[in-house]
N, CA, C and O atoms as a Maestro MAE file, in Angstrom:
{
 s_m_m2io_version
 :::
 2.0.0
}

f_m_ct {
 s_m_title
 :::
 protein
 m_atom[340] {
  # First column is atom index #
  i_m_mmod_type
  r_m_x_coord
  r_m_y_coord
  r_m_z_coord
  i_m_residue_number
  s_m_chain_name
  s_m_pdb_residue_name
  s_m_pdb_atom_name
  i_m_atomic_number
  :::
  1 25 -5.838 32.094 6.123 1 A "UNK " " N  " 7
  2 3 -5.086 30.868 6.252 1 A "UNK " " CA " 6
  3 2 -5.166 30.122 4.921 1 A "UNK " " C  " 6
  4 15 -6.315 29.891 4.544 1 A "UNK " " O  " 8
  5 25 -4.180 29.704 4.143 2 A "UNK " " N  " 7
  6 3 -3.910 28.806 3.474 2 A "UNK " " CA " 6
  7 2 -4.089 27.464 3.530 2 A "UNK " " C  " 6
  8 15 -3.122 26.844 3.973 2 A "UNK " " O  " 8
  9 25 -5.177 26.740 3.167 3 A "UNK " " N  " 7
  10 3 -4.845 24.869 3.113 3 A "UNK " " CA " 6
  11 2 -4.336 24.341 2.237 3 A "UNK " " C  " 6
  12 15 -4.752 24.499 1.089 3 A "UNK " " O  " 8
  13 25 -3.241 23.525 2.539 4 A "UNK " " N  " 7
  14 3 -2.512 22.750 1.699 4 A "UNK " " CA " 6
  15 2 -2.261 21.537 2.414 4 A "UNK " " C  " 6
  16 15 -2.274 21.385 3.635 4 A "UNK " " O  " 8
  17 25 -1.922 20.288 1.100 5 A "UNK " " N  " 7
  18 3 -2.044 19.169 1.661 5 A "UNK " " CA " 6
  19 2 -0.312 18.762 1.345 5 A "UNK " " C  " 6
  20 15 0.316 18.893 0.294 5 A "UNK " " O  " 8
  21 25 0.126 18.255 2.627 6 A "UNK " " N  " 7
  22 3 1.399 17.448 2.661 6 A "UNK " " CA " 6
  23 2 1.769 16.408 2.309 6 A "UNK " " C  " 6
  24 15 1.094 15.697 3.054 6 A "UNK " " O  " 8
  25 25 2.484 15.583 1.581 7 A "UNK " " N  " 7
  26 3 2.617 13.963 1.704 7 A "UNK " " CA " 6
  27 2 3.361 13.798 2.269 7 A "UNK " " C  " 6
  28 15 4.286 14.587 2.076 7 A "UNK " " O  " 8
  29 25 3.630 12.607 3.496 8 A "UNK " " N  " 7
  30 3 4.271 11.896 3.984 8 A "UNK " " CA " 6
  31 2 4.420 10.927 3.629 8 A "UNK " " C  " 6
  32 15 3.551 10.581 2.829 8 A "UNK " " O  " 8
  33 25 5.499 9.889 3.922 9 A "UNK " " N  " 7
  34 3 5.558 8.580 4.307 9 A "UNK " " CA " 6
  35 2 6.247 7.783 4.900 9 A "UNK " " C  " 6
  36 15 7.414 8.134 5.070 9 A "UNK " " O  " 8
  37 25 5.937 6.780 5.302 10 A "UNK " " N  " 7
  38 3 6.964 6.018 6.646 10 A "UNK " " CA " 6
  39 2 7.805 5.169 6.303 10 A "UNK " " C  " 6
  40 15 7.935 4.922 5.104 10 A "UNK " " O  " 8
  41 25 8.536 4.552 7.206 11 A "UNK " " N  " 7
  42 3 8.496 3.242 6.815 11 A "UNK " " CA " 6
  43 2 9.498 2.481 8.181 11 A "UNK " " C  " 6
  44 15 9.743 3.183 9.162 11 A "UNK " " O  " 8
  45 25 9.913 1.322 8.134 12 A "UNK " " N  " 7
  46 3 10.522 0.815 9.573 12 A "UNK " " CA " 6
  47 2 11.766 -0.113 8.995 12 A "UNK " " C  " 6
  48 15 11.564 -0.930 8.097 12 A "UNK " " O  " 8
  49 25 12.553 0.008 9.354 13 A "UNK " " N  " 7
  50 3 13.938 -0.137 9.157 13 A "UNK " " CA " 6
  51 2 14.291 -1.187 10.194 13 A "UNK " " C  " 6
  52 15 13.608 -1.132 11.217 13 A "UNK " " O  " 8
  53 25 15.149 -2.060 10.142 14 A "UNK " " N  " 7
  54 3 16.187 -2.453 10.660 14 A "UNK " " CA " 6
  55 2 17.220 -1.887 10.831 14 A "UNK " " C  " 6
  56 15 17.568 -1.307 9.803 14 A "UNK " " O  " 8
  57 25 18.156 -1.721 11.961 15 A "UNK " " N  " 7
  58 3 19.280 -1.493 12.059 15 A "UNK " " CA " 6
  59 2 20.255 -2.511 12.521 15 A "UNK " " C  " 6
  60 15 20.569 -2.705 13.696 15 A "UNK " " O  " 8
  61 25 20.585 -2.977 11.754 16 A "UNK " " N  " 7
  62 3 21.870 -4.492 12.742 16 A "UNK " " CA " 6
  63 2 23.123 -3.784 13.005 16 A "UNK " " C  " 6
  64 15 23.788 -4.376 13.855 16 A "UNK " " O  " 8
  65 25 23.738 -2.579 12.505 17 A "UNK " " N  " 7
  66 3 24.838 -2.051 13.304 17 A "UNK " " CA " 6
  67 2 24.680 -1.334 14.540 17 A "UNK " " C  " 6
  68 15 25.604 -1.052 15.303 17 A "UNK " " O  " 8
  69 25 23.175 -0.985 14.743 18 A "UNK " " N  " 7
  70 3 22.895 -0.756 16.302 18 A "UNK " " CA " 6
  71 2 21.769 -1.516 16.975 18 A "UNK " " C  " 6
  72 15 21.024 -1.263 17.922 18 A "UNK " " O  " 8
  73 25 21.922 -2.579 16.112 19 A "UNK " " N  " 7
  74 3 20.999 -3.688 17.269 19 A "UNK " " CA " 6
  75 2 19.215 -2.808 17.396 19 A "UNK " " C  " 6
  76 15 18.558 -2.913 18.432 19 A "UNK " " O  " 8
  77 25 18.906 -2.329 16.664 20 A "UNK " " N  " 7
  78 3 17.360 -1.577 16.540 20 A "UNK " " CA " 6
  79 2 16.800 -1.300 15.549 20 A "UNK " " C  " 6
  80 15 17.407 -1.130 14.491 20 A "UNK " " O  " 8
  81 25 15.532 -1.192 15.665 21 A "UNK " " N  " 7
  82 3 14.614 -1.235 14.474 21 A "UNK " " CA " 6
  83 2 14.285 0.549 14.585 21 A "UNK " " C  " 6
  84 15 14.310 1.216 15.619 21 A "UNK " " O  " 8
  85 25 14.047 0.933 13.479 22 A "UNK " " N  " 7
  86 3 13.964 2.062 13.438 22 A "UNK " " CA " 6
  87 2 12.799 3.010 12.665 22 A "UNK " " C  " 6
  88 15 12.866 3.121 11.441 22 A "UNK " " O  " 8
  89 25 12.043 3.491 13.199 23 A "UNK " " N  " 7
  90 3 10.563 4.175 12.518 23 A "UNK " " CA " 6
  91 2 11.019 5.717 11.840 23 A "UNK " " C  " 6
  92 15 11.472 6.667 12.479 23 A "UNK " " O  " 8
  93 25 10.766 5.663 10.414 24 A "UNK " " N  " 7
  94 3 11.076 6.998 10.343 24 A "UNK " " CA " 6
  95 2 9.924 7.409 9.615 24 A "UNK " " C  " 6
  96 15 9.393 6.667 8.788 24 A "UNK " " O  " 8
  97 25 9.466 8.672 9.905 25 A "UNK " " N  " 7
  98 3 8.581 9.551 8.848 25 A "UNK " " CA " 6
  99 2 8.947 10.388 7.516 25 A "UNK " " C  " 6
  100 15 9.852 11.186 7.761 25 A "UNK " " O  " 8
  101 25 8.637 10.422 6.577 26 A "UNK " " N  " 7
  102 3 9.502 11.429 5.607 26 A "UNK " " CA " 6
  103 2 8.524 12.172 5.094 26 A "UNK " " C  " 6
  104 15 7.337 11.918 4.888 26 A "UNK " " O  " 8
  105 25 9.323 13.343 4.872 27 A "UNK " " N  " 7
  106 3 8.377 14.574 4.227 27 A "UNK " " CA " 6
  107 2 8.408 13.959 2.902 27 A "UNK " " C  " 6
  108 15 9.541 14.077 2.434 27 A "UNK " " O  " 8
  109 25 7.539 13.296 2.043 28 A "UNK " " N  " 7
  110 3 7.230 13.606 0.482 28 A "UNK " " CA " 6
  111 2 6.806 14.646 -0.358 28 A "UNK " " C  " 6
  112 15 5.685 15.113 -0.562 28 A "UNK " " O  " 8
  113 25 8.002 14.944 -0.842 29 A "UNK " " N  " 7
  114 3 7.717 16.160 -1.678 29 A "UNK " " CA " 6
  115 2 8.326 16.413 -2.850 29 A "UNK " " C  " 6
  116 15 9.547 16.554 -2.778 29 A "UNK " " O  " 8
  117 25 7.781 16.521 -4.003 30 A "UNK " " N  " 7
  118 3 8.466 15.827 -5.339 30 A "UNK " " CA " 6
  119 2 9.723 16.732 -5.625 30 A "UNK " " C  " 6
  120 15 10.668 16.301 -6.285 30 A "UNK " " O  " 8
  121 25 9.680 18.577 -4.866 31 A "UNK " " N  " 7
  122 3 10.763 19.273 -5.733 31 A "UNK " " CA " 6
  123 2 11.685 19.374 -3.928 31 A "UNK " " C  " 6
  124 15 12.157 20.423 -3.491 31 A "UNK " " O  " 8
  125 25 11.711 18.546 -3.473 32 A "UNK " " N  " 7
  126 3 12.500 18.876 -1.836 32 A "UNK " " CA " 6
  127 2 14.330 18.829 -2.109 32 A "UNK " " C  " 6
  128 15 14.900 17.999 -2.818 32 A "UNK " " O  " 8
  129 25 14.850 19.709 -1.505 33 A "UNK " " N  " 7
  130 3 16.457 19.627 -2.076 33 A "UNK " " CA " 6
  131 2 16.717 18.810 -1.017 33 A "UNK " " C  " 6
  132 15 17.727 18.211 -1.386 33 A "UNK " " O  " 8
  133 25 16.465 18.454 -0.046 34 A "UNK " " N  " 7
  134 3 17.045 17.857 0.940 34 A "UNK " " CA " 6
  135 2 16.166 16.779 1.376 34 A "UNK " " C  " 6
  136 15 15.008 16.709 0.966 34 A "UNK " " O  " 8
  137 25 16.776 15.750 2.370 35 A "UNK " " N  " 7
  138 3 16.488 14.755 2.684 35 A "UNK " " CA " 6
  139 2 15.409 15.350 4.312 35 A "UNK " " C  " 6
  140 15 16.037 15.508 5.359 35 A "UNK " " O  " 8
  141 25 13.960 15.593 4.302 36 A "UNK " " N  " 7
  142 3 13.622 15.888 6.067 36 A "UNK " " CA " 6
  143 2 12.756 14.415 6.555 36 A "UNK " " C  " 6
  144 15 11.700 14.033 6.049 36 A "UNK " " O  " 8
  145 25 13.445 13.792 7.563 37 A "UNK " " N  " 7
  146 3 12.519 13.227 7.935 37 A "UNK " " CA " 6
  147 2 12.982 13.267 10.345 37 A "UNK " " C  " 6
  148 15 13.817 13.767 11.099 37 A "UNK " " O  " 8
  149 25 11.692 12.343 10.438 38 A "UNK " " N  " 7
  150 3 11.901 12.152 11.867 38 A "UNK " " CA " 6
  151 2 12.295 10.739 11.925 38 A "UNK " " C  " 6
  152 15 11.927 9.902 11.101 38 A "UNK " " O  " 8
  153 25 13.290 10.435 13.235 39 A "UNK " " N  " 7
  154 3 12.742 8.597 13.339 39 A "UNK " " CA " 6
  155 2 12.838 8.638 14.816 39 A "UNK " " C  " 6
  156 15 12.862 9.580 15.607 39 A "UNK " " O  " 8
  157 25 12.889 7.317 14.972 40 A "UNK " " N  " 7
  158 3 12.652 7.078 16.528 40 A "UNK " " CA " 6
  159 2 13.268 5.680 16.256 40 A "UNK " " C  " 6
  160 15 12.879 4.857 15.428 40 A "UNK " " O  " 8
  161 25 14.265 5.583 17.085 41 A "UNK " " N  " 7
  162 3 14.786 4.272 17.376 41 A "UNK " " CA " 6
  163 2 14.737 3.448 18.290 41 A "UNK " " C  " 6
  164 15 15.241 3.846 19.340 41 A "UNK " " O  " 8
  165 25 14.255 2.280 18.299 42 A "UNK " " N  " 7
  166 3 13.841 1.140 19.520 42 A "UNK " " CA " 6
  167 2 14.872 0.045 19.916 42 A "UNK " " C  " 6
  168 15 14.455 -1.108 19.805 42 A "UNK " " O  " 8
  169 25 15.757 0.157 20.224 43 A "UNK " " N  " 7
  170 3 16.588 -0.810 20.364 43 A "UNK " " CA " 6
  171 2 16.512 -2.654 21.172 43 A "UNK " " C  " 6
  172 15 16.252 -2.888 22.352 43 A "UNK " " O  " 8
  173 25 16.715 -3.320 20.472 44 A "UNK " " N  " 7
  174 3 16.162 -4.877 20.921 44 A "UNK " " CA " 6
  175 2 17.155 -4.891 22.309 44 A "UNK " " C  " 6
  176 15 18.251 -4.413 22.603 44 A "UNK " " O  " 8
  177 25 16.342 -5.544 22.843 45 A "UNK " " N  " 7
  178 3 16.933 -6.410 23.799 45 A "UNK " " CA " 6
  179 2 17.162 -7.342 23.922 45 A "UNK " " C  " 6
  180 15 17.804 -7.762 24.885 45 A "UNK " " O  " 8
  181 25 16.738 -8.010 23.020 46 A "UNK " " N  " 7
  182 3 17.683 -9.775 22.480 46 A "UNK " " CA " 6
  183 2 18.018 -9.366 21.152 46 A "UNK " " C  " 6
  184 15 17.180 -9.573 20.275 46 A "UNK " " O  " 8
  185 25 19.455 -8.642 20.761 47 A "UNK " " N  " 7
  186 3 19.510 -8.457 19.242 47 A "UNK " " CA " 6
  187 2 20.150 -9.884 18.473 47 A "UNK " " C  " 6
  188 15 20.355 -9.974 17.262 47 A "UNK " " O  " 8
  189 25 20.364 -10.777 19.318 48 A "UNK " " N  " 7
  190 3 20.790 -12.189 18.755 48 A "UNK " " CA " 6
  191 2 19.961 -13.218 18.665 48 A "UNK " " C  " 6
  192 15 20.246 -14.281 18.115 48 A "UNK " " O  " 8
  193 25 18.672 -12.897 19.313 49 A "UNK " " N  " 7
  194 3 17.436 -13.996 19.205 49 A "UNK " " CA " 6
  195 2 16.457 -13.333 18.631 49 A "UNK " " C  " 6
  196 15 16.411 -12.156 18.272 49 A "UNK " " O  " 8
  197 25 15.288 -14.596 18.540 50 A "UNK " " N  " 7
  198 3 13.402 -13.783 17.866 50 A "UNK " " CA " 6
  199 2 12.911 -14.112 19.273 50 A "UNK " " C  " 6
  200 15 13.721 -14.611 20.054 50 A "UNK " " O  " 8
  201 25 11.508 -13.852 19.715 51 A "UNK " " N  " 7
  202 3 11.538 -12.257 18.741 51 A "UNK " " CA " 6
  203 2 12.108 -11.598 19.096 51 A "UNK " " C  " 6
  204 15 12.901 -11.844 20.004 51 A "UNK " " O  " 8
  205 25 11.911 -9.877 18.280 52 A "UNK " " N  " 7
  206 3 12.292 -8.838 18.883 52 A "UNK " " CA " 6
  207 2 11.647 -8.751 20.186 52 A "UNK " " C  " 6
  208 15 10.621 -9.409 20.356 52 A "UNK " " O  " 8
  209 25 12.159 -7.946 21.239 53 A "UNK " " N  " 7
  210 3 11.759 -7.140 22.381 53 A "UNK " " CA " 6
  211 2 12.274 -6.035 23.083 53 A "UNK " " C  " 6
  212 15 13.343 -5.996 23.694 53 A "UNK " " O  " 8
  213 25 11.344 -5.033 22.940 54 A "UNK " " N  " 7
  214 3 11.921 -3.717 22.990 54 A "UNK " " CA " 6
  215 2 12.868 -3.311 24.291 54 A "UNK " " C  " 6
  216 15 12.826 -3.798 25.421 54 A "UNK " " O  " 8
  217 25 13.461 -2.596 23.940 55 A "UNK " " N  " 7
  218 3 14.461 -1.766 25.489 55 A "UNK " " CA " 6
  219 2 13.361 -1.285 26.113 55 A "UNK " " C  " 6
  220 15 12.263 -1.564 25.633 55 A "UNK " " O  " 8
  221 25 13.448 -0.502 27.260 56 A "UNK " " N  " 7
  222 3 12.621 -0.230 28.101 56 A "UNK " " CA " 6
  223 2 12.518 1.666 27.106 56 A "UNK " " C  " 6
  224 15 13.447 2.120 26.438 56 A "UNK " " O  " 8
  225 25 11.306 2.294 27.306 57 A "UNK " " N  " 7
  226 3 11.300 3.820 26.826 57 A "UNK " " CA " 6
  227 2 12.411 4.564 26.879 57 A "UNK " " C  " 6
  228 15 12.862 5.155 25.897 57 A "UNK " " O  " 8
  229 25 13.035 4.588 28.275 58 A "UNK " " N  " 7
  230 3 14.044 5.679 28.334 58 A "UNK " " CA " 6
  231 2 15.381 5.473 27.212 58 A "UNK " " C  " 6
  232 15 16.181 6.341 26.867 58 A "UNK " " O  " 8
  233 25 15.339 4.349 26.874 59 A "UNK " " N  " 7
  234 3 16.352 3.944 26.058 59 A "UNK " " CA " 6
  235 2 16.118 4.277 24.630 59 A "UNK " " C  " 6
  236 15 16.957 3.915 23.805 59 A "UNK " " O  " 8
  237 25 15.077 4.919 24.264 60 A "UNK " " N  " 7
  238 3 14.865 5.080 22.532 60 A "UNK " " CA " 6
  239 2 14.879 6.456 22.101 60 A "UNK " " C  " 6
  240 15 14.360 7.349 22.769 60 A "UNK " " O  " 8
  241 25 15.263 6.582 21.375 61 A "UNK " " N  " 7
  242 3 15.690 8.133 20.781 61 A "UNK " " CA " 6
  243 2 14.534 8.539 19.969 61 A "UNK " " C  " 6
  244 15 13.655 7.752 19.618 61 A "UNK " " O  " 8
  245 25 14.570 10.282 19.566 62 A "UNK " " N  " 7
  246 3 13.769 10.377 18.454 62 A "UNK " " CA " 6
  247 2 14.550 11.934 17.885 62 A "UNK " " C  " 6
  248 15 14.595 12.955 18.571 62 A "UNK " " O  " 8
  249 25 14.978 11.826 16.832 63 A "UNK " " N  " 7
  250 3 15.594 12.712 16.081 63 A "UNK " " CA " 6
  251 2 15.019 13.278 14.915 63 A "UNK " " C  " 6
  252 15 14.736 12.629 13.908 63 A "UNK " " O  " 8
  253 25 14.841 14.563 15.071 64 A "UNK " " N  " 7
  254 3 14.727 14.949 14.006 64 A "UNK " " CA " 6
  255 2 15.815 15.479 12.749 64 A "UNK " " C  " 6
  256 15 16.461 16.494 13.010 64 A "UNK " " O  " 8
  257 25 16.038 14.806 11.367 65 A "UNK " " N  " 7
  258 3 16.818 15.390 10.556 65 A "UNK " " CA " 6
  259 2 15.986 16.555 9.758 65 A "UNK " " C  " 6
  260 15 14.792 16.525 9.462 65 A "UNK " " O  " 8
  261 25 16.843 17.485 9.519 66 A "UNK " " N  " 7
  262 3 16.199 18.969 8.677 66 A "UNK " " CA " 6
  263 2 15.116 19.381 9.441 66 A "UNK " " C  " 6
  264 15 14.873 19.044 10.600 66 A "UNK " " O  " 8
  265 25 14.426 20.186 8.672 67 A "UNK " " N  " 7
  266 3 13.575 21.477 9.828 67 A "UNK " " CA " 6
  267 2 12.335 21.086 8.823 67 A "UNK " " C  " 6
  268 15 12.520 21.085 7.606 67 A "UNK " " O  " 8
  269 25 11.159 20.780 9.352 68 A "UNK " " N  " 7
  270 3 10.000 20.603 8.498 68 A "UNK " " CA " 6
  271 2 8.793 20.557 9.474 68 A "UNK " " C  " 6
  272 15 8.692 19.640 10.289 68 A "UNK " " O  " 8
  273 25 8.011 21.412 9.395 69 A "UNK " " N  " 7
  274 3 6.644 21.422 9.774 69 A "UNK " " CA " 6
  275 2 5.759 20.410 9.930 69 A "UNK " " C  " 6
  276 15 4.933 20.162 9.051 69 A "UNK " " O  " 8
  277 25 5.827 19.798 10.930 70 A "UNK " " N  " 7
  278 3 4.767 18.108 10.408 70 A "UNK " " CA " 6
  279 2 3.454 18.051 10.385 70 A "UNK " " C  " 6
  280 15 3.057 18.698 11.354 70 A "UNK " " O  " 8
  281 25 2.499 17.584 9.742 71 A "UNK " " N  " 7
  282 3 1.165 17.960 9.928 71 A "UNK " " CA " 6
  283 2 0.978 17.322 11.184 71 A "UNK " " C  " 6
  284 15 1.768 16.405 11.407 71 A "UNK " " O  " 8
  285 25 -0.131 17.649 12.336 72 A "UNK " " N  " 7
  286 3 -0.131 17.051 13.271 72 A "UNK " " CA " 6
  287 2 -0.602 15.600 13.338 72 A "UNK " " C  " 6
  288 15 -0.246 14.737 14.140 72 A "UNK " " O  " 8
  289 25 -1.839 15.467 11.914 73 A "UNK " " N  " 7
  290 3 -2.212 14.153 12.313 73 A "UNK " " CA " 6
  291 2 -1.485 13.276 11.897 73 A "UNK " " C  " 6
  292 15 -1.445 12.211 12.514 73 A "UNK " " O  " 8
  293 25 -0.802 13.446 10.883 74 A "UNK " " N  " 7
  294 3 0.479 12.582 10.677 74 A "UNK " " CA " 6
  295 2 1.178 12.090 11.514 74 A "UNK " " C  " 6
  296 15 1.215 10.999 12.084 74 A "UNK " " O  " 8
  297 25 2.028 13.458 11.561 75 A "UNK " " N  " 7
  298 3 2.695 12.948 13.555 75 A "UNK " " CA " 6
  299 2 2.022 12.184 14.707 75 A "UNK " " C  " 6
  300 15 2.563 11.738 15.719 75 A "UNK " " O  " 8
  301 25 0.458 12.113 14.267 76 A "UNK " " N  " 7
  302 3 0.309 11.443 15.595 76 A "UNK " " CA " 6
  303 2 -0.147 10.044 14.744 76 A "UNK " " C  " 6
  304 15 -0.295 9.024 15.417 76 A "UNK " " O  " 8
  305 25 -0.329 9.990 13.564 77 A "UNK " " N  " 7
  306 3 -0.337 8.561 13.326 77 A "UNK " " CA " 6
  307 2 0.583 7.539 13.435 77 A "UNK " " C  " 6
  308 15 0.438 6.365 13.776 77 A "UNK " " O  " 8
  309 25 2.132 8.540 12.886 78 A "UNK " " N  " 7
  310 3 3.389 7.941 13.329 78 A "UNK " " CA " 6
  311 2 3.640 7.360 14.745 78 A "UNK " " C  " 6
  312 15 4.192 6.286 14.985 78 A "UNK " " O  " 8
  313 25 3.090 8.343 15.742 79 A "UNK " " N  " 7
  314 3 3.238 7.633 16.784 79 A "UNK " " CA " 6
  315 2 2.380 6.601 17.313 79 A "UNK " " C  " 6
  316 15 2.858 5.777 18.092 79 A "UNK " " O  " 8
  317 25 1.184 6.556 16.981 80 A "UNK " " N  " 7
  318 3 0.235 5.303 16.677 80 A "UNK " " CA " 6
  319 2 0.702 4.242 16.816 80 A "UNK " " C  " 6
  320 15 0.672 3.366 17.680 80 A "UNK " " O  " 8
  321 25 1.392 4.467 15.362 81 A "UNK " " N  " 7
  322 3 1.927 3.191 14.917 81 A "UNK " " CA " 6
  323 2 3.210 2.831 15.675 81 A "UNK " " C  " 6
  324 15 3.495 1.634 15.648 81 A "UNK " " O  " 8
  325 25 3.962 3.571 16.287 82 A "UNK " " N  " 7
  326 3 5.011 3.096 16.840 82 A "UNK " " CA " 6
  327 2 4.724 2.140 18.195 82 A "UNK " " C  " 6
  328 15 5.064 0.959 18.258 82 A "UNK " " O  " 8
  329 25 4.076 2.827 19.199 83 A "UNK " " N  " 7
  330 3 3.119 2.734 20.113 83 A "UNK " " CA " 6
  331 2 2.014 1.491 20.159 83 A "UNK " " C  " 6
  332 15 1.428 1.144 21.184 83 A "UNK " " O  " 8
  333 25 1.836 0.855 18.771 84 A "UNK " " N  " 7
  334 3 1.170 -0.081 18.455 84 A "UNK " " CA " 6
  335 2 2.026 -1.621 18.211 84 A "UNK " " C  " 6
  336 15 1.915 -2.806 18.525 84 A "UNK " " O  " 8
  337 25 3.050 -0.599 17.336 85 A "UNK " " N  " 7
  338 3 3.791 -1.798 16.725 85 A "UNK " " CA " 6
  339 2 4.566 -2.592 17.982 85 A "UNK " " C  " 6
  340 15 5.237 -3.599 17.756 85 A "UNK " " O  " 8
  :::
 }
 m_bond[339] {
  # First column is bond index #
  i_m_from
  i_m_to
  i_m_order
  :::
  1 1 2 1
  2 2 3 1
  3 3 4 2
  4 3 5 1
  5 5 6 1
  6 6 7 1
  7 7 8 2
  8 7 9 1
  9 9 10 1
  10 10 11 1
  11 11 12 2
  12 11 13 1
  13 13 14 1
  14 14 15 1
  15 15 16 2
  16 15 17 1
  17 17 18 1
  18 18 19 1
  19 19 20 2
  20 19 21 1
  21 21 22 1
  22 22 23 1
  23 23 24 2
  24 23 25 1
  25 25 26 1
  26 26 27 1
  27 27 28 2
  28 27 29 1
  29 29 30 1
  30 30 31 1
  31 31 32 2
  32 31 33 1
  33 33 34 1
  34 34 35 1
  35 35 36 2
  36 35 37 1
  37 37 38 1
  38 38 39 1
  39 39 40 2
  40 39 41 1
  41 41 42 1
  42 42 43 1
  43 43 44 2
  44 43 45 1
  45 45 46 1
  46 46 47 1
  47 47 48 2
  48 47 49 1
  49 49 50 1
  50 50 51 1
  51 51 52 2
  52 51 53 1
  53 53 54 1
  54 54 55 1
  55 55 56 2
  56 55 57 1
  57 57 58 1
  58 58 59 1
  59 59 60 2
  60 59 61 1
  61 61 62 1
  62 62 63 1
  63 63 64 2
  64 63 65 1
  65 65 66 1
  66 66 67 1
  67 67 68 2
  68 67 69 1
  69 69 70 1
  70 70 71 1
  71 71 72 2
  72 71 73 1
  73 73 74 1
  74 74 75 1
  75 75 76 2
  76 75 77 1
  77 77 78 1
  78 78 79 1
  79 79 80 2
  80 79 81 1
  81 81 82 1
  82 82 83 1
  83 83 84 2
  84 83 85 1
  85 85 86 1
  86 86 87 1
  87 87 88 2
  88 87 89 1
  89 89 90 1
  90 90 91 1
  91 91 92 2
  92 91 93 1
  93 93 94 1
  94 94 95 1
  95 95 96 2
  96 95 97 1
  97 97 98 1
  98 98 99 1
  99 99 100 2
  100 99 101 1
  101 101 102 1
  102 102 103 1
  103 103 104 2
  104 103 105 1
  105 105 106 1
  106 106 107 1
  107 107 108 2
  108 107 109 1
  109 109 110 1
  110 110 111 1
  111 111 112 2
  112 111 113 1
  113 113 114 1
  114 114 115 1
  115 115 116 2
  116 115 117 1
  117 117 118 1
  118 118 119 1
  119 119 120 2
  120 119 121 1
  121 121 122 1
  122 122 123 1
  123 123 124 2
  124 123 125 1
  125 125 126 1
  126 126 127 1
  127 127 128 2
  128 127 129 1
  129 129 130 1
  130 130 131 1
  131 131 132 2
  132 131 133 1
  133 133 134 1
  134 134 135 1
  135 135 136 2
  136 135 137 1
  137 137 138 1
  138 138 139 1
  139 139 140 2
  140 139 141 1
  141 141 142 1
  142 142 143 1
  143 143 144 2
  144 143 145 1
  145 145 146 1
  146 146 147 1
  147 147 148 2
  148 147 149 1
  149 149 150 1
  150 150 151 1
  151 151 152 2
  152 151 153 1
  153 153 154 1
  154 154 155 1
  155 155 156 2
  156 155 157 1
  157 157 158 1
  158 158 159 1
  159 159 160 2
  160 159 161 1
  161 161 162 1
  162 162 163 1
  163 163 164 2
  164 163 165 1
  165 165 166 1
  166 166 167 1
  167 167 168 2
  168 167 169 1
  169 169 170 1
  170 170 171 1
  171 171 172 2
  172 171 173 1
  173 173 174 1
  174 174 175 1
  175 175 176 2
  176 175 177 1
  177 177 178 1
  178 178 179 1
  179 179 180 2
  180 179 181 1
  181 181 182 1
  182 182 183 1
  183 183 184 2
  184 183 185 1
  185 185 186 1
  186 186 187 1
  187 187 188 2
  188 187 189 1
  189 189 190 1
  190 190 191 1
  191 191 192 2
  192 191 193 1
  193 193 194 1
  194 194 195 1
  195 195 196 2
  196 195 197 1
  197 197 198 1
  198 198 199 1
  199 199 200 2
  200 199 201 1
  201 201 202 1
  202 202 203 1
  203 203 204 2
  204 203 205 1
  205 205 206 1
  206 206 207 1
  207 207 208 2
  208 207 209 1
  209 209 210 1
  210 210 211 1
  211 211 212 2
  212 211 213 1
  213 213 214 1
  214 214 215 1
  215 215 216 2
  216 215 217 1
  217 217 218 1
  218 218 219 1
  219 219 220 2
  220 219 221 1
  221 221 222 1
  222 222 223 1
  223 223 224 2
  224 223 225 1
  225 225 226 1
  226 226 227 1
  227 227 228 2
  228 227 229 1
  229 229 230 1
  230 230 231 1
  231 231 232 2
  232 231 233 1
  233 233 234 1
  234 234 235 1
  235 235 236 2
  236 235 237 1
  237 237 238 1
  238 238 239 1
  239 239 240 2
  240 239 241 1
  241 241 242 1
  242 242 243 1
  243 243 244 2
  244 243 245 1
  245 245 246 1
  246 246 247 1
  247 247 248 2
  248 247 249 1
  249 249 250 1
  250 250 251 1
  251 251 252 2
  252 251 253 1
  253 253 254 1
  254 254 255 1
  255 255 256 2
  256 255 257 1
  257 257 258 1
  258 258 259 1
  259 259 260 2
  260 259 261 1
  261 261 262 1
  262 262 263 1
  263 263 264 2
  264 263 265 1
  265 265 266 1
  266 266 267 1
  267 267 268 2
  268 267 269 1
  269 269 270 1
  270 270 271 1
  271 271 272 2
  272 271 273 1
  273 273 274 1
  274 274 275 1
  275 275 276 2
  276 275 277 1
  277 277 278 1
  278 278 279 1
  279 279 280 2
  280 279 281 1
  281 281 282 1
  282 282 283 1
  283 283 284 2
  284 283 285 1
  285 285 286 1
  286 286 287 1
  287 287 288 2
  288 287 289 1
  289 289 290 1
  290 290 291 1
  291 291 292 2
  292 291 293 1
  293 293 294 1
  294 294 295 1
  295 295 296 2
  296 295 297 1
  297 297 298 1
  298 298 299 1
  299 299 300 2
  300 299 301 1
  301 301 302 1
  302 302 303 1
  303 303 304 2
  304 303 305 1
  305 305 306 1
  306 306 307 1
  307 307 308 2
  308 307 309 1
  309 309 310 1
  310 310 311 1
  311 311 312 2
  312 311 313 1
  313 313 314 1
  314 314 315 1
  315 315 316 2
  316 315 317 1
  317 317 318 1
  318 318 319 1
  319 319 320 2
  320 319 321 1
  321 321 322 1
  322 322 323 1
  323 323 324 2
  324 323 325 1
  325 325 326 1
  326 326 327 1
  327 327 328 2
  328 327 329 1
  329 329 330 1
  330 330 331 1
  331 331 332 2
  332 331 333 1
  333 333 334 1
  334 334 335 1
  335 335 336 2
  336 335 337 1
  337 337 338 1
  338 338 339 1
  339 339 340 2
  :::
 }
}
């Protein structure tokens, strides 16, 4: 087995053309031809007032763009943080 270390990084978005905030992970990788990341979108339920407050679960997506191997603890920090936030 090979060890190698991955970089990731996150970050959380607004979306005001779909009323949701949006968590995405990205593969960092200095020679990558393409764009891979995951997100997960939370959509407000007051998108015209503060605070935010989330839709209920069934309502949030999670997509993956491009094909990329995620390290697991990454992935589960991402969801940590989603889960937290």
């Amino acid at each position: 087995m090979v060890a190698y270390q991955q970089a990731v990084s996150s970050e959380l978005l607004h979306r005001s053309d779909r009323n949701a905030w949006c968590y995405e992970l990205h593969e960092a990788h200095p020679n990558a031809l393409r764009t891979t990341y995951v997100e997960v979108e939370v959509p407000d339920a007051n998108p015209h007032t503060d605070p935010f407050v989330s839709r209920p679960l069934d309502q949030m997506t999670f997509t993956v763009h491009g094909t990329w191997d995620i390290p697991w603890l990454a992935f589960r920090r991402f969801v940590d943080v989603i889960t937290n936030g």
